[in-house]
N, C-alpha and C positions, 0 to 999 in steps of 0.2 A: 321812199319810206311810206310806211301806213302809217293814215294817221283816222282814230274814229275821238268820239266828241263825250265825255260822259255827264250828266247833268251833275251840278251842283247845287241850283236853287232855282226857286223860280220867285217874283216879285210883283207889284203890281207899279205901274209908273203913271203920271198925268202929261199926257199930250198939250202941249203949247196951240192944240186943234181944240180944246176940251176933253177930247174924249179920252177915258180909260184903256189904258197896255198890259197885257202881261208879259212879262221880259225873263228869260229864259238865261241863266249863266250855267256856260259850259267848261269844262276843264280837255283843254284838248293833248291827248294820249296818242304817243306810238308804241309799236310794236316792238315788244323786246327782243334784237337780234340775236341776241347774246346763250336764248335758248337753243338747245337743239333735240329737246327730251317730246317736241310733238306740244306740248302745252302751248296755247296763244292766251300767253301773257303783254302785256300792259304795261307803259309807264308814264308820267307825269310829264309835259314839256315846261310846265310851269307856265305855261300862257293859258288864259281866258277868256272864253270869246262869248260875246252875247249876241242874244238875238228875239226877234218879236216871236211869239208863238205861233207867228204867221211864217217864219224863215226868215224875214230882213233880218240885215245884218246890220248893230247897233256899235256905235263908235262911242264910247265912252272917255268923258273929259275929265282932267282934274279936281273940277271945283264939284264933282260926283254928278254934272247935270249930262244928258247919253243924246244922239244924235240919230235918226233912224235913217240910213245911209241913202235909199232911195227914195221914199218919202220927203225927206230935210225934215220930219218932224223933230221937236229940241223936247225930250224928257225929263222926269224930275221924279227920281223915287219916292212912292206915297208911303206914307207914316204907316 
């Protein structure tokens, strides 16, 4: 299955390091098989993935605070 990434937001977050994040939320899409007219259409998986504007991939917690997977930096979305 294809699958490509399309933005949905982008945010700023505070590092448990001090420093400033920009966090990147994506809507991750496949390919509509269902066509056959030549169009490459797109659909929703309904899952979200975020990430540093650097690429890390950010784990995101219930209580809204996000994890920077290889770093271990702990996030906290700024106001």
């Amino acid at each position: 299955m294809d699958l490509k990434l399309r933005l949905l937001e982008t945010f700023h977050a505070k590092g448990d390091d001090g420093k400033d994040y920009k966090v990147c939320a994506y809507e991750r899409q496949r390919r509509d098989e269902t066509l056959h007219d030549g169009q490459d259409r797109w659909l929703s998986t309904g899952v979200t993935e975020y990430r540093l504007d650097s690429g890390e991939p950010i784990e995101p917690h219930a209580d809204g605070t996000m994890k920077a997977l290889h770093s271990g930096v702990r996030l906290t979305r700024s106001a």
